[in-house]
C-alpha positions in Angstrom: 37.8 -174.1 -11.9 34.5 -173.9 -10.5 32.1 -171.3 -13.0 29.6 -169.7 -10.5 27.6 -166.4 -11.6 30.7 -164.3 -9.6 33.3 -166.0 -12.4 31.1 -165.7 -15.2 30.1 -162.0 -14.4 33.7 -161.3 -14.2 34.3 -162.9 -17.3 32.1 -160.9 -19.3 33.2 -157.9 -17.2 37.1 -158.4 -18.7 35.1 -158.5 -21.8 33.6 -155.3 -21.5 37.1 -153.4 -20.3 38.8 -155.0 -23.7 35.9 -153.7 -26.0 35.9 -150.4 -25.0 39.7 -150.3 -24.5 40.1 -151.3 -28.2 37.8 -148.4 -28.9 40.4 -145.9 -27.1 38.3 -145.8 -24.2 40.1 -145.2 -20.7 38.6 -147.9 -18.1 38.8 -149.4 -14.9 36.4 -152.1 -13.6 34.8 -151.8 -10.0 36.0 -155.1 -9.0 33.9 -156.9 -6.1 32.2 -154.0 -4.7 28.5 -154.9 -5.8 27.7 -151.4 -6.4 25.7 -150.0 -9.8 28.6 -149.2 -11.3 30.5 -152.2 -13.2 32.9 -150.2 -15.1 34.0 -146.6 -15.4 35.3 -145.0 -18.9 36.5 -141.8 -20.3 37.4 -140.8 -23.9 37.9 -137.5 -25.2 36.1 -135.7 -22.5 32.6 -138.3 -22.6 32.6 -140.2 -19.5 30.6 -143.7 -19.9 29.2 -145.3 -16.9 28.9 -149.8 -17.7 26.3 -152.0 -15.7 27.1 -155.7 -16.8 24.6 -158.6 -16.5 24.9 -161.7 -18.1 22.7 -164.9 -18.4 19.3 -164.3 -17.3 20.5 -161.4 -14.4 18.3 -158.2 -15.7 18.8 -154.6 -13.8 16.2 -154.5 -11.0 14.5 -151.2 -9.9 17.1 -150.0 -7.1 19.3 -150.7 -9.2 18.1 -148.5 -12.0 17.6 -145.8 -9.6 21.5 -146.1 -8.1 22.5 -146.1 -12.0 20.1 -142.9 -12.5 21.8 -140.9 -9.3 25.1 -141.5 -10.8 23.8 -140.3 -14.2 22.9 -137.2 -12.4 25.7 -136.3 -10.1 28.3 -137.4 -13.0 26.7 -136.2 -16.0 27.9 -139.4 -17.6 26.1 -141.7 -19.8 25.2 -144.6 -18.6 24.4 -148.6 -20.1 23.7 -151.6 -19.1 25.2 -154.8 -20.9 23.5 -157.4 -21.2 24.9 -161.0 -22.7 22.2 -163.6 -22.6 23.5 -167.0 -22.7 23.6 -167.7 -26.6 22.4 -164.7 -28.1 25.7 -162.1 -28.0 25.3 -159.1 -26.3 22.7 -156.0 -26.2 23.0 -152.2 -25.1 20.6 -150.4 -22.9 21.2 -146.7 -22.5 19.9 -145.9 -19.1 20.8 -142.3 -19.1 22.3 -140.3 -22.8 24.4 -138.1 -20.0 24.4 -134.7 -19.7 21.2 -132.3 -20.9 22.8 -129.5 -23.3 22.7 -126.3 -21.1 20.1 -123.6 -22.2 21.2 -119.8 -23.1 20.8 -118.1 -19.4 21.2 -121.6 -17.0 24.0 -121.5 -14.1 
Protein backbone atom coordinates (compact mmCIF):
# COMPACT_ATOMS: atom_id res chain seq x y z
CA UNK A 1 0.00 0.00 0.00
CA UNK A 2 0.79 3.41 -1.04
CA UNK A 3 1.60 5.79 2.44
CA UNK A 4 0.40 9.30 1.41
CA UNK A 5 -0.24 12.07 4.24
CA UNK A 6 -4.21 10.80 4.13
CA UNK A 7 -2.80 7.03 5.39
CA UNK A 8 -0.33 8.28 7.60
CA UNK A 9 -2.77 10.89 9.29
CA UNK A 10 -5.09 8.06 9.73
CA UNK A 11 -2.57 5.96 11.13
CA UNK A 12 -1.69 8.12 13.84
CA UNK A 13 -5.43 9.03 14.20
CA UNK A 14 -6.16 5.04 15.17
CA UNK A 15 -3.36 5.77 17.39
CA UNK A 16 -4.85 8.49 19.21
CA UNK A 17 -8.53 6.58 19.64
CA UNK A 18 -6.38 3.47 21.27
CA UNK A 19 -4.55 5.80 23.76
CA UNK A 20 -7.31 7.45 25.08
CA UNK A 21 -9.52 4.34 24.91
CA UNK A 22 -6.86 2.53 27.13
CA UNK A 23 -7.33 5.53 29.44
CA UNK A 24 -11.26 4.75 29.68
CA UNK A 25 -11.94 7.46 27.40
CA UNK A 26 -15.19 7.11 25.21
CA UNK A 27 -14.21 8.03 21.38
CA UNK A 28 -15.09 8.19 17.94
CA UNK A 29 -12.93 9.58 15.20
CA UNK A 30 -14.28 12.08 12.55
CA UNK A 31 -13.31 10.01 9.74
CA UNK A 32 -12.66 11.95 6.28
CA UNK A 33 -14.59 15.00 6.94
CA UNK A 34 -11.54 17.55 7.11
CA UNK A 35 -13.15 19.47 9.79
CA UNK A 36 -11.18 20.82 13.14
CA UNK A 37 -12.26 18.15 14.93
CA UNK A 38 -10.14 14.76 14.58
CA UNK A 39 -11.59 12.95 17.44
CA UNK A 40 -14.30 13.37 19.99
CA UNK A 41 -13.99 11.89 23.71
CA UNK A 42 -15.88 11.69 26.92
CA UNK A 43 -15.00 10.33 30.37
CA UNK A 44 -16.70 10.78 33.50
CA UNK A 45 -18.54 13.87 32.44
CA UNK A 46 -15.04 15.86 30.71
CA UNK A 47 -15.48 15.98 27.17
CA UNK A 48 -12.06 16.21 25.17
CA UNK A 49 -11.94 17.65 21.73
CA UNK A 50 -8.42 15.90 19.56
CA UNK A 51 -6.80 17.80 16.54
CA UNK A 52 -4.17 15.33 15.03
CA UNK A 53 -1.11 16.45 12.86
CA UNK A 54 1.68 14.44 12.12
CA UNK A 55 5.07 15.02 10.27
CA UNK A 56 5.72 18.53 9.64
CA UNK A 57 1.57 19.45 9.33
CA UNK A 58 1.19 22.31 12.28
CA UNK A 59 -2.48 23.80 13.08
CA UNK A 60 -2.85 26.93 10.88
CA UNK A 61 -4.78 30.05 12.07
CA UNK A 62 -8.47 29.11 10.76
CA UNK A 63 -7.91 26.26 12.06
CA UNK A 64 -7.19 27.44 15.54
CA UNK A 65 -10.11 29.59 15.34
CA UNK A 66 -12.72 26.50 14.19
CA UNK A 67 -10.97 24.51 17.17
CA UNK A 68 -11.61 27.77 19.60
CA UNK A 69 -15.59 27.98 18.35
CA UNK A 70 -15.95 24.43 19.27
CA UNK A 71 -14.15 25.07 22.61
CA UNK A 72 -16.85 27.67 23.18
CA UNK A 73 -20.08 26.20 22.08
CA UNK A 74 -18.96 22.71 23.66
CA UNK A 75 -17.35 23.70 26.74
CA UNK A 76 -14.86 20.91 25.95
CA UNK A 77 -11.19 20.93 26.15
CA UNK A 78 -9.56 20.89 23.35
CA UNK A 79 -5.67 19.56 22.01
CA UNK A 80 -3.88 19.29 19.29
CA UNK A 81 -1.43 16.18 18.70
CA UNK A 82 1.25 16.54 17.21
CA UNK A 83 3.82 13.45 16.12
CA UNK A 84 6.79 14.81 14.32
CA UNK A 85 8.49 12.26 12.29
CA UNK A 86 11.09 10.73 14.83
CA UNK A 87 10.53 12.56 17.91
CA UNK A 88 7.18 10.78 19.62
CA UNK A 89 4.42 12.81 20.11
CA UNK A 90 3.61 16.33 21.94
CA UNK A 91 0.28 17.91 23.52
CA UNK A 92 -1.03 21.39 22.87
CA UNK A 93 -3.94 22.48 24.94
CA UNK A 94 -5.77 24.91 22.73
CA UNK A 95 -8.62 25.50 25.08
CA UNK A 96 -8.59 23.95 29.25
CA UNK A 97 -12.68 23.80 28.53
CA UNK A 98 -15.10 25.29 30.49
CA UNK A 99 -14.44 28.70 32.77
CA UNK A 100 -15.68 27.76 36.45
CA UNK A 101 -19.00 29.68 36.77
CA UNK A 102 -18.96 32.75 39.25
CA UNK A 103 -21.42 33.10 42.38
CA UNK A 104 -24.49 35.10 40.62
CA UNK A 105 -23.68 34.11 36.58
CA UNK A 106 -26.78 32.48 34.48
Amino acid sequence: MVSTSYTRGRAREYQVLQKLRSEGWLCSRSAASHSAVDIFACKDGEVLLVQVKSGRARVSSEERVELARWAEASGARVEVWYFPRRNGMRKEIVSDGPKPKKHGDN
